[in-house]
C-alpha positions as MATLAB code, in Angstrom:
seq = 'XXXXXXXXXXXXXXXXXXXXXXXXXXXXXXXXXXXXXXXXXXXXXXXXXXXXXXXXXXXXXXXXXXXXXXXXXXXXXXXXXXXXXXXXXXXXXXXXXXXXXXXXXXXXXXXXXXXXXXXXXXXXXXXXXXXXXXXXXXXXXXXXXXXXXXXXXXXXXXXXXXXXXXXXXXXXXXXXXXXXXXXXXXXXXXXXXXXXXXXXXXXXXXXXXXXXXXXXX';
ca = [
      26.498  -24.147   -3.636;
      22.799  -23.689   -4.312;
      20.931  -25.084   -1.015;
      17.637  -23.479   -2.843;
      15.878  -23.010   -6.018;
      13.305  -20.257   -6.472;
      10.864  -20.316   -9.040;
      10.087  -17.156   -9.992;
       9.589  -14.342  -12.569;
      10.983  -10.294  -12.876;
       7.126   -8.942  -13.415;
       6.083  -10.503   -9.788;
       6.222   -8.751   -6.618;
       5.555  -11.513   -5.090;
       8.366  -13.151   -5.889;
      10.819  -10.408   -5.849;
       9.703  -10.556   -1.579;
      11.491  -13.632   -1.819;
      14.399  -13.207   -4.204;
      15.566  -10.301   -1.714;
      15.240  -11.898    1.080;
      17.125  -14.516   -0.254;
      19.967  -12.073   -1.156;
      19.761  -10.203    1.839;
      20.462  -12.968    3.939;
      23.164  -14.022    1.613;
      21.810  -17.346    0.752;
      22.961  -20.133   -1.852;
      20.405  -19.475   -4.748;
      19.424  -19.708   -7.739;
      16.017  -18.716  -10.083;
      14.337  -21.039  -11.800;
      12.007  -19.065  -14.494;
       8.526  -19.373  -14.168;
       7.104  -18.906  -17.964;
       3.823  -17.169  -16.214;
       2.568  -15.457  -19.392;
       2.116  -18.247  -21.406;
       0.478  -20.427  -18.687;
       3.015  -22.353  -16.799;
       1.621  -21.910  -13.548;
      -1.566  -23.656  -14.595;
      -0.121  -26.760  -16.184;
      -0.241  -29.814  -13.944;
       3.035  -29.985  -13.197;
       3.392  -26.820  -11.892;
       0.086  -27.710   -9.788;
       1.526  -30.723   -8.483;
       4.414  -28.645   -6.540;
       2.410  -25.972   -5.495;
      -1.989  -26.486   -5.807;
      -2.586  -23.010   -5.825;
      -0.974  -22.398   -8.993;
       1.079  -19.161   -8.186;
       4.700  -18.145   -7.524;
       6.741  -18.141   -5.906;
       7.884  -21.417   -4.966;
      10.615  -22.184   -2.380;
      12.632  -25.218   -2.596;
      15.498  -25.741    0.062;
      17.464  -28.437   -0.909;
      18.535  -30.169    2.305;
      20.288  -33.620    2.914;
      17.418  -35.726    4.393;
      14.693  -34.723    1.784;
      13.544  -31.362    0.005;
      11.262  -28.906    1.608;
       8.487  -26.881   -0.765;
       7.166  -23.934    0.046;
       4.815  -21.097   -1.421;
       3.084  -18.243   -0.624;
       5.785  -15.146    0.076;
       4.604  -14.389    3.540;
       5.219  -18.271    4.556;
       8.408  -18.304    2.469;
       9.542  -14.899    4.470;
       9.184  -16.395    7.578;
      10.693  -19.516    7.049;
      14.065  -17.817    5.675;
      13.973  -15.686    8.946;
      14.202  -18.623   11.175;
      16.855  -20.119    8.766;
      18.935  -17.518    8.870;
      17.835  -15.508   11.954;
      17.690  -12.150    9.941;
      14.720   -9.518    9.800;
      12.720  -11.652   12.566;
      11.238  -10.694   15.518;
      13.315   -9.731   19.145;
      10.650  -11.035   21.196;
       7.044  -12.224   21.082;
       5.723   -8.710   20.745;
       7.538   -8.008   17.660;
       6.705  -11.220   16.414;
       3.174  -10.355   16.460;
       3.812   -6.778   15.139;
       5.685   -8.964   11.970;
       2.673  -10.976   11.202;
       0.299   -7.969   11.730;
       1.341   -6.349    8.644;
       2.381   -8.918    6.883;
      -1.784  -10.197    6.613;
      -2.334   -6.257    6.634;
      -0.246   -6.605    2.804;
      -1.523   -9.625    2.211;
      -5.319   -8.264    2.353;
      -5.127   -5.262    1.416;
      -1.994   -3.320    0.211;
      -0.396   -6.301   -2.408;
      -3.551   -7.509   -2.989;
      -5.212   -4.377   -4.404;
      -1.618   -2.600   -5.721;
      -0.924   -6.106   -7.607;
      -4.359   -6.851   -9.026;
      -4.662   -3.173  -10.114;
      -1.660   -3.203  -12.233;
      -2.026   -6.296  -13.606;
      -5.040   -5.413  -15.080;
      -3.750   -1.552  -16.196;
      -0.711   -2.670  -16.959;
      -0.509   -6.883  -18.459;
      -3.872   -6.645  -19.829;
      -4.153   -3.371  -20.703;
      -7.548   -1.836  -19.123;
      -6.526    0.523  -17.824;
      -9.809    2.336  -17.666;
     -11.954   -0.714  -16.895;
     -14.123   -0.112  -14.027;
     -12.869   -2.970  -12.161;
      -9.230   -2.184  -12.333;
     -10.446    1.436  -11.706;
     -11.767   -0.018   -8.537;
      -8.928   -1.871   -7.511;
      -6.375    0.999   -7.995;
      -8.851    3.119   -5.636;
      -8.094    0.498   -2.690;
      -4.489    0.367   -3.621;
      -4.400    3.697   -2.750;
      -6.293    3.482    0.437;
      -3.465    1.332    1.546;
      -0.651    3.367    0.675;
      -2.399    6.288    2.901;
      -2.512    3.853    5.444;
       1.041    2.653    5.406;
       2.496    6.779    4.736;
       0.430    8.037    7.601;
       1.978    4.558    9.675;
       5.710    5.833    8.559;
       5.226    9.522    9.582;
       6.847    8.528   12.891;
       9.178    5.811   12.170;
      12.158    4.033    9.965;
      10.900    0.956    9.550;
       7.136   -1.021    9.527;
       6.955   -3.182   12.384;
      10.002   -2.436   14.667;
      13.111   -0.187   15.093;
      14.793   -2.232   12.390;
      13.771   -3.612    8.988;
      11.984   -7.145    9.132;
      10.169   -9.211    6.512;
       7.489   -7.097    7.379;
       9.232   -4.538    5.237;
      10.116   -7.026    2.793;
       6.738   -8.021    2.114;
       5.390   -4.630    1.890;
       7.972   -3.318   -0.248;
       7.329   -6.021   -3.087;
       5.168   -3.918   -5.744;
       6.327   -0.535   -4.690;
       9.838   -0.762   -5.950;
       7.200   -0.173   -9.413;
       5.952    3.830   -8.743;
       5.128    3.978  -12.561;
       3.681    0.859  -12.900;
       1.186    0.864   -9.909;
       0.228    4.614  -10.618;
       2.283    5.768   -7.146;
       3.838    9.743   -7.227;
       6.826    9.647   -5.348;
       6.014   12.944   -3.996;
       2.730   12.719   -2.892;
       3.895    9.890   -0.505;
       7.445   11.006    1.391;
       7.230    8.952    4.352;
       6.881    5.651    1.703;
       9.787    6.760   -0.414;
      12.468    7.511    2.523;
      11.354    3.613    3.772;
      12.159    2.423    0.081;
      14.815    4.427   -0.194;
      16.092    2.435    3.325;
      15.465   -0.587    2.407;
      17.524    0.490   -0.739;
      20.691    0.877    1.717;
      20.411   -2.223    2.902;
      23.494   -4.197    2.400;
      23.127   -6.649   -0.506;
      20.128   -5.108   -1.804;
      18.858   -5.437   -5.700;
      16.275   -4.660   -7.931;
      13.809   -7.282   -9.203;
      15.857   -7.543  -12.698;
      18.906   -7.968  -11.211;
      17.625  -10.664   -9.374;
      14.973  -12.989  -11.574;
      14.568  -13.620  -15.429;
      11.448  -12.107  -17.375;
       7.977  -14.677  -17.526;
       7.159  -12.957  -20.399;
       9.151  -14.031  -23.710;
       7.854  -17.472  -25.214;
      10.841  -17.910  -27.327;
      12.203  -18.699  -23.795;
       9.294  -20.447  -22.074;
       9.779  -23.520  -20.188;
       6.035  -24.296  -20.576;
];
C-alpha cells in the first residue's frame, strides 16, 4: 500500500534526504517525478502544493484528509515521529538533531548544492560565483571531518536524521568536487550510513528530472 507519495527527482539531494528516510524506515512509498529541468517546479500547479517552488514534497495519504509537506529538514522530522526511527532519546539529543540539521541547512547543503549546480547543471564551472560557493562548501566539510574525528555518527551515538540530512549531496564526491581521501572521518560516516539496513543510492530510489521526452510539465 502506498500511505505516501514523494515528489521528487535523482539529481536532488534534497530529495534523496527524504527518499532514504522513507526506505529506511520501511515505509509504503512511491516517487512521483518532478520534471525540474524543464520548469515544473515553477508552474502554478506545482506552486499551489508547495509556494516555495522546490522539492521535495511529502504527501501522507491518511484516512481523514492528506497532509503536505516540504522542505527535507521538516519532512525528516515528521517521518521520525511517524515511525519513531533516527529521533532523538531525550530532549538533549533532540536539540543536538536540530543543531545540525540548520547547521546543513545554512551552510553545508546550501553551499555544496548551489556550487554544483552551477559547475555541474549549468556548466560554470569557473564562474567566480560558483568558485565562491564551492570555497564555503568546503569550509563546511572541514567543519563536519574535524566534528567526526571522535565519533560514529553526527549528533548522537547512533545515526539520526541529522545524518540523513547531512549526507544528502555527499553520496556525489565527483560531482561536488569532494576527494575521498582528503576527508577520512566523512567517508567512514558515509560508508556507515551505507550499512545501514535498507539503504540505497539516489537512482535506485527516484527517476531522473532531466529527460523532456518524459516530463510531466
Amino acid at each position: 500500500m502506498t500511505d505516501f507519495t514523494l515528489d521528487c527527482f535523482l539529481e536532488s539531494g534534497n530529495a534523496y534526504k527524504a527518499a532514504l528516510m522513507l526506505e529506511l524506515c520501511g515505509a509504503g512509498w512511491a516517487p512521483r517525478r518532478v520534471a525540474f529541468f524543464t520548469g515544473q517546479t515553477r508552474s502554478d500547479e506545482f506552486k499551489a502544493m508547495n509556494v516555495m517552488g522546490e522539492a521535495p514534497v511529502l504527501t501522507h495519504h491518511k484516512v481523514d484528509g492528506d497532509i503536505v509537506l516540504s522542505q527535507s529538514g521538516a519532512i525528516l522530522d515528521y517521518l521520525s515521529r511517524e515511525f519513531d526511527r533516527f529521533g532523538p532519546a531525550n530532549e538533549d539529543e533532540r536539540r543536538e538533531i536540530l543543531r545540525w540539521i540548520l547547521w546543513d541547512n545554512h551552510k553545508l547543503t546550501s553551499y555544496t548544492a548551489t556550487a554544483r549546480f552551477m559547475s555541474l547543471f549549468q556548466n560554470k564551472p569557473e564562474d567566480p560565483i560558483t568558485k565562491f560557493f564551492a570555497a564555503r562548501a568546503v569550509n563546511a566539510w572541514k567543519v563536519l571531518e574535524a566534528h567526526l574525528a571522535t565519533r560514529d555518527f553526527v549528533a548522537t551515538q547512533h545515526p539520526t536524521i541529522a545524518d540523513l540530512s547531512l549526507c544528502g549531496y555527499l553520496f556525489w564526491p565527483d560531482q561536488i568536487g569532494m576527494d575521498p581521501d582528503a576527508y577520512p572521518n566523512i567517508t567512514a560516516w558515509l560508508d556507515r550510513i551505507a550499512a545501514l539496513p535498507g539503504y540505497k543510492r539516489p537512482e535506485e530510489l527516484m527517476p531522473s528530472g532531466k529527460d523532456p521526452a518524459t516530463a510531466t510539465a
